[in-house]
Short mmCIF file of the C-alpha atoms (twelve columns), coordinates in Angstrom:
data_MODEL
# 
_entry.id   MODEL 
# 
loop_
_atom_site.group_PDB 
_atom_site.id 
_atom_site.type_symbol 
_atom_site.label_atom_id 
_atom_site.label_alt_id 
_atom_site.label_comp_id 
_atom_site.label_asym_id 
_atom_site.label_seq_id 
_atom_site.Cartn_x 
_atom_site.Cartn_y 
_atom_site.Cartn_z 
_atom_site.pdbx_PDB_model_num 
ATOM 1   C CA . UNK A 1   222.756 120.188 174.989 1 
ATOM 2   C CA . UNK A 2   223.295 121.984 178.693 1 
ATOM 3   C CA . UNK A 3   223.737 125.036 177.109 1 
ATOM 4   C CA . UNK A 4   220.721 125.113 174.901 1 
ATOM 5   C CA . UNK A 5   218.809 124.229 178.019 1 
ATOM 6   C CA . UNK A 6   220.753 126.620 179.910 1 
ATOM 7   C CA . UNK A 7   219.766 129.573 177.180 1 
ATOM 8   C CA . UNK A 8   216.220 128.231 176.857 1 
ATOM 9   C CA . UNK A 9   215.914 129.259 180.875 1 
ATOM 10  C CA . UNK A 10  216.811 132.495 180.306 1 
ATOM 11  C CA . UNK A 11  214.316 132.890 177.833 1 
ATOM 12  C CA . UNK A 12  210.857 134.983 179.009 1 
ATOM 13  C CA . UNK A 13  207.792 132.949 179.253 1 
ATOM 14  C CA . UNK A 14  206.442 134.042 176.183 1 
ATOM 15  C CA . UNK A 15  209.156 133.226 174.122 1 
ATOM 16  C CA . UNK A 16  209.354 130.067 175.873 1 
ATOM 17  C CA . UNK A 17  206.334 128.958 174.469 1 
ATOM 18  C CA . UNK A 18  207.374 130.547 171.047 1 
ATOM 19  C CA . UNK A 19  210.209 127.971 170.853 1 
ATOM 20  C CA . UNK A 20  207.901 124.870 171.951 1 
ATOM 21  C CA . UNK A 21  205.678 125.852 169.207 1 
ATOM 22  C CA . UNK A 22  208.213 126.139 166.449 1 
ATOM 23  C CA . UNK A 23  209.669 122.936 167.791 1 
ATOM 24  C CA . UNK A 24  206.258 121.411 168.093 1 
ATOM 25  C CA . UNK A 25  205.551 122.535 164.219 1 
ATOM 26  C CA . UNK A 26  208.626 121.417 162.931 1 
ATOM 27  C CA . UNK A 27  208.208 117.691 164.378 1 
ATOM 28  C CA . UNK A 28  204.977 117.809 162.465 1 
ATOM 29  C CA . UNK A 29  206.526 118.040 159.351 1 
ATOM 30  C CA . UNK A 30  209.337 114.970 160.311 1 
ATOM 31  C CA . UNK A 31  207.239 112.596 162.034 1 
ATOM 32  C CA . UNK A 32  203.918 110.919 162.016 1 
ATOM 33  C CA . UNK A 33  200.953 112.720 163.858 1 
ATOM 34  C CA . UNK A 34  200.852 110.437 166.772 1 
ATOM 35  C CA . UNK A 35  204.730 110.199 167.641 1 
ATOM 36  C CA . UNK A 36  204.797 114.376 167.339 1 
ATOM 37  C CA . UNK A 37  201.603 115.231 169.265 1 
ATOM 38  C CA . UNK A 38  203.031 113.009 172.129 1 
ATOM 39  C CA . UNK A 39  206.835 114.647 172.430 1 
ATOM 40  C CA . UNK A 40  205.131 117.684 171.561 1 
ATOM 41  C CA . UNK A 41  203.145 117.079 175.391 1 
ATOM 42  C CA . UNK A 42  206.639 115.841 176.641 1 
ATOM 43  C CA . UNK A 43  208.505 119.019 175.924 1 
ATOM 44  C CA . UNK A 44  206.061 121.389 176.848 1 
ATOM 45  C CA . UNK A 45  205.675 119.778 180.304 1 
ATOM 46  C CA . UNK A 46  209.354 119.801 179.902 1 
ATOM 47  C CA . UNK A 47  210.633 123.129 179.452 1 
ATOM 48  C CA . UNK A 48  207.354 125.721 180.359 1 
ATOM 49  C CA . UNK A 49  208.532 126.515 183.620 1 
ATOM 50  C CA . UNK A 50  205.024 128.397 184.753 1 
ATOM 51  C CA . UNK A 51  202.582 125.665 185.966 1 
ATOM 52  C CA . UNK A 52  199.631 127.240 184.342 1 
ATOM 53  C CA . UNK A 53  201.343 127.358 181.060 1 
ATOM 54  C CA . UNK A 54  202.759 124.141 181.383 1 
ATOM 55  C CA . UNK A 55  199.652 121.691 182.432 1 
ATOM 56  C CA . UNK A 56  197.340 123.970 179.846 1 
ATOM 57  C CA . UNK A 57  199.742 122.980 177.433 1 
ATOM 58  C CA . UNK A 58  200.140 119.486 178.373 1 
ATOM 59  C CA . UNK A 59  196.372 119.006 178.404 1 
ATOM 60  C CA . UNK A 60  195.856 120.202 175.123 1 
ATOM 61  C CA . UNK A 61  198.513 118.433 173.907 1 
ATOM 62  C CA . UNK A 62  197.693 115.188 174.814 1 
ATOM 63  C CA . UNK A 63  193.859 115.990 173.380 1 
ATOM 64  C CA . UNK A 64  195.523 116.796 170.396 1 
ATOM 65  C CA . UNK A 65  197.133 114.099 170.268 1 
ATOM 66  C CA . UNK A 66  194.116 111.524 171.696 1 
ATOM 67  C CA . UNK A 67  192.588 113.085 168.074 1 
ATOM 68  C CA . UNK A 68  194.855 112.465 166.164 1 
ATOM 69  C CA . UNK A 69  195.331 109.479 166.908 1 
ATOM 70  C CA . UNK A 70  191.984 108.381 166.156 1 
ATOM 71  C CA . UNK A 71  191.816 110.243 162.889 1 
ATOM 72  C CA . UNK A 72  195.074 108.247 161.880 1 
ATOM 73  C CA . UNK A 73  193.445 105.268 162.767 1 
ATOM 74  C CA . UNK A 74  190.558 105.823 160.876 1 
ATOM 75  C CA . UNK A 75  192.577 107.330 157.644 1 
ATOM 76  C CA . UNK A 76  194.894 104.380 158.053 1 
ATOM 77  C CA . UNK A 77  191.906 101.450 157.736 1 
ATOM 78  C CA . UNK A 78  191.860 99.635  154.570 1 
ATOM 79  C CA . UNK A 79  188.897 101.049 152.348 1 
ATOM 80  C CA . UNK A 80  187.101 96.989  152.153 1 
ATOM 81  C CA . UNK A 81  187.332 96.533  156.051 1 
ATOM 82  C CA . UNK A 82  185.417 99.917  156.577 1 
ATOM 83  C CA . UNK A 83  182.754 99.078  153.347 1 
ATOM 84  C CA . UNK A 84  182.969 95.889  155.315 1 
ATOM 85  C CA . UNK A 85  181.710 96.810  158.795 1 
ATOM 86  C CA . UNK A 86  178.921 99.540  157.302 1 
ATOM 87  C CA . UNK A 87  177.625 97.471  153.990 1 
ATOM 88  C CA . UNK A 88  177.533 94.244  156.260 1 
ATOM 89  C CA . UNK A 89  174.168 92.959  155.576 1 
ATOM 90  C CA . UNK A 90  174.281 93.538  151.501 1 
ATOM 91  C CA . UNK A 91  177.765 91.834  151.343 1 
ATOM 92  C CA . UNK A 92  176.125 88.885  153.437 1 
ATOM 93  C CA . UNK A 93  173.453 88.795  150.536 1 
ATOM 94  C CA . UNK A 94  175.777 88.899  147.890 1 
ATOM 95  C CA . UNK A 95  177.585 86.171  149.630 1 
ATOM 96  C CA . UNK A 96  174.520 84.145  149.786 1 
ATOM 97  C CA . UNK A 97  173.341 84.507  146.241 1 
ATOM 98  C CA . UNK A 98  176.872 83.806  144.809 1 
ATOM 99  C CA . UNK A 99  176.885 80.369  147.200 1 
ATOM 100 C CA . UNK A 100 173.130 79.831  144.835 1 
ATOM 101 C CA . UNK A 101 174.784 80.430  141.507 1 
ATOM 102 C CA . UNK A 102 177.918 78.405  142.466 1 
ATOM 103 C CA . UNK A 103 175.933 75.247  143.789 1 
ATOM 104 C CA . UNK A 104 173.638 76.020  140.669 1 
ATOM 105 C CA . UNK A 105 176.697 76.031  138.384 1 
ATOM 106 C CA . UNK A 106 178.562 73.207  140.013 1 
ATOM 107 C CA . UNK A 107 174.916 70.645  139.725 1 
ATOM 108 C CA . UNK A 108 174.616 71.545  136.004 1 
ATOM 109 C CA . UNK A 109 177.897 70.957  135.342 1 
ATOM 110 C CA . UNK A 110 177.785 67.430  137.396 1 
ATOM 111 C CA . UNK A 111 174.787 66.595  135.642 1 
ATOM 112 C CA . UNK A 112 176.180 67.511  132.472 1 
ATOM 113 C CA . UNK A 113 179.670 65.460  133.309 1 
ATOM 114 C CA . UNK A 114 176.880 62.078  134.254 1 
ATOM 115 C CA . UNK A 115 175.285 62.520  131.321 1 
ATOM 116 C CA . UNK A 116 177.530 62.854  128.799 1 
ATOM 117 C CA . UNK A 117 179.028 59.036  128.990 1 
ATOM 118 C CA . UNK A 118 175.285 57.790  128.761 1 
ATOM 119 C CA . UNK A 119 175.375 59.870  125.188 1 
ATOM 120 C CA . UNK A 120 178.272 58.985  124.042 1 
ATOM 121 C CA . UNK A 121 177.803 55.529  124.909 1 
ATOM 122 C CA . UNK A 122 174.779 55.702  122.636 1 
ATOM 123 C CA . UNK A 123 176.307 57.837  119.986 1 
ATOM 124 C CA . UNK A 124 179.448 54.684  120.215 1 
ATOM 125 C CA . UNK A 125 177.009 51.564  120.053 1 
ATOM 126 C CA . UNK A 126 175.517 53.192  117.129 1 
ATOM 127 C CA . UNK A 127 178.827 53.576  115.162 1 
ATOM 128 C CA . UNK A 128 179.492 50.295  116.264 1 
ATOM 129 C CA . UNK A 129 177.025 48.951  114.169 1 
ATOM 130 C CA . UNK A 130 177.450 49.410  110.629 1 
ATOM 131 C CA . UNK A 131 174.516 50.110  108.255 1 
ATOM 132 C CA . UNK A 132 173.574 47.475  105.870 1 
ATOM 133 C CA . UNK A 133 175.631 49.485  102.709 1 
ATOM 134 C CA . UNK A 134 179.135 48.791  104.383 1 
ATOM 135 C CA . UNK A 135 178.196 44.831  105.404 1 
ATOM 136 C CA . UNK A 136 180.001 42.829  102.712 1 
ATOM 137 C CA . UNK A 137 177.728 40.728  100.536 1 
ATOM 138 C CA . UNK A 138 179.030 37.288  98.669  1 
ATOM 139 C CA . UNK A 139 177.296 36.019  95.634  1 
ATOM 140 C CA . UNK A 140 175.491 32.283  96.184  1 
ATOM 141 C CA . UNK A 141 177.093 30.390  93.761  1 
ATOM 142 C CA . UNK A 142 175.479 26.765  94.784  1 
ATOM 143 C CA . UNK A 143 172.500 25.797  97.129  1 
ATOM 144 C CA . UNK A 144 173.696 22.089  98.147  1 
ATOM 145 C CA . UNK A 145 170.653 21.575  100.083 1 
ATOM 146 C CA . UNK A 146 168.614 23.557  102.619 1 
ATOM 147 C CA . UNK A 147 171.023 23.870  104.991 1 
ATOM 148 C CA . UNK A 148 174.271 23.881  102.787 1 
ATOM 149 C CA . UNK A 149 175.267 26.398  100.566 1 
ATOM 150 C CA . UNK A 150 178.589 27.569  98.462  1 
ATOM 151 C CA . UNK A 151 179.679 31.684  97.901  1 
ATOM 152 C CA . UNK A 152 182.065 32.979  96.125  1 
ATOM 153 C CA . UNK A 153 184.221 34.525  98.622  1 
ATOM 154 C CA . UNK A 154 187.853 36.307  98.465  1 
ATOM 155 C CA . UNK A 155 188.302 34.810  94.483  1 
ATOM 156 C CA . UNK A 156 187.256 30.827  96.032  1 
ATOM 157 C CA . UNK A 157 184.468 29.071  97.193  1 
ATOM 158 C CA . UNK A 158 183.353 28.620  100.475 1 
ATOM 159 C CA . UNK A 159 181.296 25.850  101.263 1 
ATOM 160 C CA . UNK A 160 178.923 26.853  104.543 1 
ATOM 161 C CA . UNK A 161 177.116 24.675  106.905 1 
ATOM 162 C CA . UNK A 162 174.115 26.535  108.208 1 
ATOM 163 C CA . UNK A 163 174.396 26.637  112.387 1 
ATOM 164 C CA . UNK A 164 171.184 26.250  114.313 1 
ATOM 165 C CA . UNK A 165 169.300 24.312  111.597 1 
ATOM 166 C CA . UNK A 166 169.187 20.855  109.888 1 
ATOM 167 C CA . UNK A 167 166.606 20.187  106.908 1 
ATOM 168 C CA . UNK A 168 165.882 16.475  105.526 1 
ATOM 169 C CA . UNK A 169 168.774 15.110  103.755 1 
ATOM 170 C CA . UNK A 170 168.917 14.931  99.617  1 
ATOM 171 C CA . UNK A 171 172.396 14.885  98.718  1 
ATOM 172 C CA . UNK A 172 173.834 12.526  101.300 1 
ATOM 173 C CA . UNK A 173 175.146 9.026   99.259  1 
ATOM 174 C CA . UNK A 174 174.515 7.863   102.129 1 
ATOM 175 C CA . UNK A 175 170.910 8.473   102.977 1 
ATOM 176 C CA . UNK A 176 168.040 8.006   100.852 1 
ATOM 177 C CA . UNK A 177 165.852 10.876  100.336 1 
ATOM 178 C CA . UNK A 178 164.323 12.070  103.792 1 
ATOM 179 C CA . UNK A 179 161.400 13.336  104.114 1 
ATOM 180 C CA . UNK A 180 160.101 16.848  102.976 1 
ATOM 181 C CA . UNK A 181 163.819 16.568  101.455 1 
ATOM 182 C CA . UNK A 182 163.260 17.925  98.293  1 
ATOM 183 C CA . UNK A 183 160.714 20.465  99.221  1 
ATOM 184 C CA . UNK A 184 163.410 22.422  101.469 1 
ATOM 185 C CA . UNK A 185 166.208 21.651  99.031  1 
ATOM 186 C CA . UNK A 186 163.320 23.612  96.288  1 
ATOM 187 C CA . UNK A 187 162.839 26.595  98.915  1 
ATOM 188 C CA . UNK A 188 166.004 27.236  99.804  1 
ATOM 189 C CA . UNK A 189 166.834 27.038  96.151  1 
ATOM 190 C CA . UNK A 190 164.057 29.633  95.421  1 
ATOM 191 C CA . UNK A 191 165.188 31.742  98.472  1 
ATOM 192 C CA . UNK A 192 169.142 31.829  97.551  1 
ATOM 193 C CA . UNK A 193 170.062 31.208  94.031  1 
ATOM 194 C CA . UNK A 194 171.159 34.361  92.448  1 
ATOM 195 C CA . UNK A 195 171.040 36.162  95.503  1 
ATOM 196 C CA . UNK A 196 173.916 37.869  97.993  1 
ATOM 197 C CA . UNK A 197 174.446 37.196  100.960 1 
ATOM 198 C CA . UNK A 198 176.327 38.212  104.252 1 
ATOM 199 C CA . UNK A 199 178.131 36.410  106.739 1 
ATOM 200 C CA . UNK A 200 178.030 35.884  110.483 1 
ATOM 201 C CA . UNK A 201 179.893 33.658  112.319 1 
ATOM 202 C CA . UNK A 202 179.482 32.520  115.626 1 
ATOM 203 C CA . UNK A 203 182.688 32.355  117.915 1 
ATOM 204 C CA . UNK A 204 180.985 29.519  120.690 1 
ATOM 205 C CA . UNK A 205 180.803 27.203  117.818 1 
ATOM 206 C CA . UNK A 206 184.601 27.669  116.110 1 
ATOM 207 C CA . UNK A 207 185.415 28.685  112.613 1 
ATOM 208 C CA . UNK A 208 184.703 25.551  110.553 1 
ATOM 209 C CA . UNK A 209 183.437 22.003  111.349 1 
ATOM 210 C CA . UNK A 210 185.168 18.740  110.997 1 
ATOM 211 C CA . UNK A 211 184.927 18.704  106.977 1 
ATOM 212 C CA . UNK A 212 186.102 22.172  106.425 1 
ATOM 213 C CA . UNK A 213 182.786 23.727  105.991 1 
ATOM 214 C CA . UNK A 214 182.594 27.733  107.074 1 
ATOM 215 C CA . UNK A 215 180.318 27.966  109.829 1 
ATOM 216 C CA . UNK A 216 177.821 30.601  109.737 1 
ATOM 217 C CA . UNK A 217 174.306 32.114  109.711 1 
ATOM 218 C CA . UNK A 218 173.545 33.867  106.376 1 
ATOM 219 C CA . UNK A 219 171.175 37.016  105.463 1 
ATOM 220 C CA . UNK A 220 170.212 37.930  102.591 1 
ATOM 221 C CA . UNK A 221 170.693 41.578  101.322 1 
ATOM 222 C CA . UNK A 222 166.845 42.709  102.115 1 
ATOM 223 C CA . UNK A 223 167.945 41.317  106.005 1 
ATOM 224 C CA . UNK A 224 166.223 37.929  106.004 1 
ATOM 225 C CA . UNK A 225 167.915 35.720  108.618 1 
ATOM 226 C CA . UNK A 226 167.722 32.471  106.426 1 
ATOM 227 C CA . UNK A 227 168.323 30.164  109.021 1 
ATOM 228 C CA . UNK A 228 165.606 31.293  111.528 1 
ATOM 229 C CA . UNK A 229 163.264 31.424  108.391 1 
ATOM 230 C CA . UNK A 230 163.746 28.207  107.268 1 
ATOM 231 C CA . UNK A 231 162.883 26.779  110.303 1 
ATOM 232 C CA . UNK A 232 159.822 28.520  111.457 1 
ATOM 233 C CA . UNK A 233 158.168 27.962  107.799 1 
ATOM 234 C CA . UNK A 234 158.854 24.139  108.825 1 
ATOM 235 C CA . UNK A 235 161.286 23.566  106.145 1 
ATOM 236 C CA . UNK A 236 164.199 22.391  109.148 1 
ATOM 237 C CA . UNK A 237 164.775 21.765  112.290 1 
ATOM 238 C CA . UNK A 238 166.437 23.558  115.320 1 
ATOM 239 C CA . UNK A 239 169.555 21.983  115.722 1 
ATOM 240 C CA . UNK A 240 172.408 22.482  118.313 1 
ATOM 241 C CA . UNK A 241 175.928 20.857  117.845 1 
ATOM 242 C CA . UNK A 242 177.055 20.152  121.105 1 
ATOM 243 C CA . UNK A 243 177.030 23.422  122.779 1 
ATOM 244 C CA . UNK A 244 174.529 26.394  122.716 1 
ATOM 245 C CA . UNK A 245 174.979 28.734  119.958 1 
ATOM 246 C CA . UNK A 246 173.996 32.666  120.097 1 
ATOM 247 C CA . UNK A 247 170.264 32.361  118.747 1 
ATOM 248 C CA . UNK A 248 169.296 28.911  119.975 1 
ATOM 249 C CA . UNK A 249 167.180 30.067  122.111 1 
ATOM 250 C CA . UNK A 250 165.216 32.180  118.910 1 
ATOM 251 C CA . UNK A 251 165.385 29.169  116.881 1 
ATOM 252 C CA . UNK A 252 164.160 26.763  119.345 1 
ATOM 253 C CA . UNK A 253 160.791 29.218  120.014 1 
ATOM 254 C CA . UNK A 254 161.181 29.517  115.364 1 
ATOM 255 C CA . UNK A 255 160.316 25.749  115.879 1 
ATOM 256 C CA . UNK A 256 157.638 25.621  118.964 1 
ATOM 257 C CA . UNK A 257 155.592 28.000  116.131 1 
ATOM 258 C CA . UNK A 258 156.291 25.857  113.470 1 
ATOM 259 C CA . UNK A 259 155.083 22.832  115.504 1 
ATOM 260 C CA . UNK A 260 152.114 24.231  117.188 1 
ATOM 261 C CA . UNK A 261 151.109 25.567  113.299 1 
ATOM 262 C CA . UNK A 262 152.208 22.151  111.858 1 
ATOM 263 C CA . UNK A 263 153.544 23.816  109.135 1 
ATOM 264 C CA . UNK A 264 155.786 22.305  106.585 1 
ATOM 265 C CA . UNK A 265 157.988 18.754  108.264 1 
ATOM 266 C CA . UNK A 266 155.242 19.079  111.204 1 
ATOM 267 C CA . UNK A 267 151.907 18.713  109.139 1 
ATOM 268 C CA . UNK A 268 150.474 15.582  109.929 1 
ATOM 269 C CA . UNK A 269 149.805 15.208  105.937 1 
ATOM 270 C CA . UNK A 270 153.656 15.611  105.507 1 
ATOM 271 C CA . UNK A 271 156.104 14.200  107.572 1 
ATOM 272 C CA . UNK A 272 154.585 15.204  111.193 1 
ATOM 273 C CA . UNK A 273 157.800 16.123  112.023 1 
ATOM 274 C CA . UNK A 274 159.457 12.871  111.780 1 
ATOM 275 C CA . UNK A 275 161.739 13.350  108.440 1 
ATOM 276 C CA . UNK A 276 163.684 9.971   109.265 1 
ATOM 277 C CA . UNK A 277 161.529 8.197   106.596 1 
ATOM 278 C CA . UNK A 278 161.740 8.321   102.920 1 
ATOM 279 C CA . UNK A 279 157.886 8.651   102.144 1 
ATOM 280 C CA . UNK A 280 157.041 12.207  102.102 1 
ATOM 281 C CA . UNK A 281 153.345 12.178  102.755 1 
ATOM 282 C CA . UNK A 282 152.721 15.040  100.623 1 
ATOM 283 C CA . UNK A 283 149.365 15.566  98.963  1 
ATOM 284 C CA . UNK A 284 149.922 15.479  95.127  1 
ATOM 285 C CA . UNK A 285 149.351 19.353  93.711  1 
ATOM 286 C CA . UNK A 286 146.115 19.129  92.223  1 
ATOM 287 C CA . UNK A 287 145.697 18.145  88.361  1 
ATOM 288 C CA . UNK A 288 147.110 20.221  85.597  1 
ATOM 289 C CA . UNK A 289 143.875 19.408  83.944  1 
ATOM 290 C CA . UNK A 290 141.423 21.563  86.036  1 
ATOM 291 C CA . UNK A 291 144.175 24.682  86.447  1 
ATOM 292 C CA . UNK A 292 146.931 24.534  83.892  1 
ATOM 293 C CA . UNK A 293 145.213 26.181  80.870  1 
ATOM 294 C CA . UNK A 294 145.454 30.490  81.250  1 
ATOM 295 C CA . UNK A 295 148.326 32.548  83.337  1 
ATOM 296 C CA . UNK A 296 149.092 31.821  86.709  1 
ATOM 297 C CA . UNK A 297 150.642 34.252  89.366  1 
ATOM 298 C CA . UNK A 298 152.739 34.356  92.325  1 
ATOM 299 C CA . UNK A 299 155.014 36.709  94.499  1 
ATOM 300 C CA . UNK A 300 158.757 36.025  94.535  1 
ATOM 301 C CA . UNK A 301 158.815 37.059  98.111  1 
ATOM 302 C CA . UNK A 302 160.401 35.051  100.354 1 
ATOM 303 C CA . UNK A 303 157.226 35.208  102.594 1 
ATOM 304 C CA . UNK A 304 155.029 34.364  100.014 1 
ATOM 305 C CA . UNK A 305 153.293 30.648  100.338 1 
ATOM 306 C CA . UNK A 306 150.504 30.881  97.472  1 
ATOM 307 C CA . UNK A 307 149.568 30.948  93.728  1 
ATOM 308 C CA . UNK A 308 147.086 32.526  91.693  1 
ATOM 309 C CA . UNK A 309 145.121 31.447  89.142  1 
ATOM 310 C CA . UNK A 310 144.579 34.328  86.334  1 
ATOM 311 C CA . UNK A 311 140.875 33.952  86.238  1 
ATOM 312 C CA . UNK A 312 141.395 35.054  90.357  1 
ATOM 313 C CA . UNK A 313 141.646 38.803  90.762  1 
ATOM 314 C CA . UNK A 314 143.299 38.512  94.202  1 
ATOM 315 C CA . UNK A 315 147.044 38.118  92.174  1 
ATOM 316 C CA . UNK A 316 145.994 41.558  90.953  1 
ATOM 317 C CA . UNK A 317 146.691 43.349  95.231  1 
ATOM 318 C CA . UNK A 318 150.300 41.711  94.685  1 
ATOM 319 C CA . UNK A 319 153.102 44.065  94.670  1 
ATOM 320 C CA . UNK A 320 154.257 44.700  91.108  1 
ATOM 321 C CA . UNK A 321 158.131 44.305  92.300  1 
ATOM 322 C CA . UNK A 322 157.578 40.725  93.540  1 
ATOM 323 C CA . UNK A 323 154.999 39.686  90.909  1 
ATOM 324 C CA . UNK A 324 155.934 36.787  88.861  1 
ATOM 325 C CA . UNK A 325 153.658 34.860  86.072  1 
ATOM 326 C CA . UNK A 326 153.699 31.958  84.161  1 
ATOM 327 C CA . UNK A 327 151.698 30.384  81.533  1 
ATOM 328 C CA . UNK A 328 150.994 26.971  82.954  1 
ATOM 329 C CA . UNK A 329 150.522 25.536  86.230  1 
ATOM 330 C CA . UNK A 330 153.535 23.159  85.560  1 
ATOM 331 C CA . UNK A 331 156.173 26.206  85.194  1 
ATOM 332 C CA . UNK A 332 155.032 27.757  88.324  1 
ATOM 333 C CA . UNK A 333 155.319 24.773  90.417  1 
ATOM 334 C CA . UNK A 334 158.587 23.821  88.773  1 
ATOM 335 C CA . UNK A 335 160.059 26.992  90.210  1 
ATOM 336 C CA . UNK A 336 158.258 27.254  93.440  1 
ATOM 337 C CA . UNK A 337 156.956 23.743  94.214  1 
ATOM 338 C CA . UNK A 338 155.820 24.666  97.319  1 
ATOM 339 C CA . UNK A 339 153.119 26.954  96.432  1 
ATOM 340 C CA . UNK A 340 149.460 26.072  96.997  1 
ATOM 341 C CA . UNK A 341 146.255 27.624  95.775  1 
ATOM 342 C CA . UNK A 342 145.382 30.768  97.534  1 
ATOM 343 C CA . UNK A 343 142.253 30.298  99.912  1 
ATOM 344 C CA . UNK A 344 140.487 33.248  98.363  1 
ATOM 345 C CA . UNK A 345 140.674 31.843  94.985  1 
ATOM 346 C CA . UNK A 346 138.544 28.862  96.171  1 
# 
């Protein structure tokens, strides 16, 4: 190393600074711009022996190298950090409207999240709740009375007590006859024989009662609740077994309406809804002799309360499907004793 310094001396000033320069531009091609530009000042203050030489040198060294420096920092900048600090104000903008359409996004899909149990609770309760093709419908093979009944059911008969009601005993050896007795026994008997019905039971008053009867309400296949029916026509009473059942509290207001319309058990010319006694009170149906010559018509709906004489054209606005006629008075009120002379017949 002394004796390359020791030639470099003895070199002329000129080709001093011819060496410094090939030196300088060889370090440019081994080393980064920064680390050259600076040894590059170092050996030029270094080995220029001529003061003039050497602090021109220097000085332009080191601007060289204050340049470069800044042009490497510059060059070495990732490309987002300088988009960063020049598109500033649109990035903040973007930001802003991508915070919208996230909080826009995120409340839909909240929203959507709430609602969907409240539809699919819906959609669940209505599945729940079979249509009245898949309920399961049992023939009526015997109506006991108006509030006892037998079905064929699973190849045997069932024998069901009626919850919720009680109609005037018929059929009880040990009873006489109550009153308005026969006249449910006859409508229940017009509203169930040949007819299918479905089942419900009712688990707050147990399967079957103390002689084996099935507990149940009953409906027929066009959805009449027979035991609600039965009582506000005023063909039973509400009754409750010992604890509340699940519609007492529509059969006891099927009652009140009864009662306040004193129909049936609560006319006043019937039982006035004591059915303890024997004597009926009921008007006798007026005489064959003024009505039973001609037809005489009727609807075999269950809602249906009157008869028609033929020389009346009001039978004529009943509905073909329900209309039922017979040649005497007699036959009529054999089937449907119940039936009175329509009002607009006079």
């Amino acid at each position: 190393m002394q004796n390359l310094l020791a030639r470099y001396k003895a070199l002329s000033t000129t080709n001093k600074v011819g060496v410094v320069v090939c030196t300088f531009t060889l370090a440019i091609l081994l080393l980064p711009n920064t680390i050259v530009y600076a040894a590059g000042s170092v050996v030029a203050y270094k080995l220029i022996d001529r003061k003039g030489w050497k602090y021109v040198t220097s000085a332009t060294m080191c601007f060289v190298t204050l340049i470069s420096a800044l042009l490497w920092v510059a060059r070495s900048a990732p490309p987002t950090q300088v988009a960063n600090s020049v598109d500033l104000p649109k990035m903040q903008e973007q930001k802003v409207k991508e915070t919208v359409a996230t909080t826009t996004s995120t409340s839909t899909a909240v929203k959507a999240k709430t609602e969907k149990p409240a539809v699919q609770t819906k959609v669940q309760d209505k599945l729940a709740q079979p249509p009245s093709s898949q309920y399961t419908y049992y023939s009526v093979t015997e109506v006991v009375d108006g509030d006892t009944i037998k079905i064929s059911m699973e190849g045997k008969v069932e024998t069901l007590r009626l919850i919720g009601m009680d109609t005037p005993e018929t059929v009880d050896p040990r009873k006489p006859v109550q009153c308005f007795g026969k006249e449910a026994s006859s409508k229940a008997k017009e509203l169930l024989s040949g007819r299918k019905v479905r089942i419900e039971t009712d688990p707050t008053q147990g399967e079957r009662d103390k002689y084996d009867r099935l507990l149940a309400y009953i409906y027929r296949d066009d959805g009449l609740l027979y035991n609600k029916y039965m009582i506000e026509q005023g063909y039973a009473h509400e009754y409750t077994y010992n604890i509340p059942y699940k519609y007492q509290v529509e059969f006891k207001a099927a009652q009140k309406s009864a009662q306040t319309a004193q129909l049936g058990l609560w006319s006043p010319s019937t039982c006035n809804g004591d059915t303890t006694s024997s004597n009926t009170g009921t008007q006798t149906p007026p005489a064959a002799s003024s009505q039973s010559t001609g037809k005489y018509y009727t609807s075999s709906h269950y809602s249906s309360k009157y008869y028609y004489p033929e020389a009346c054209d009001e039978w004529k606005t009943l509905s073909p499907s329900y209309l039922r006629s017979y040649d005497t008075l007699e036959a009529l009120l054999e089937v449907y004793p119940s039936r009175t002379t329509s009002p607009q017949c006079g």
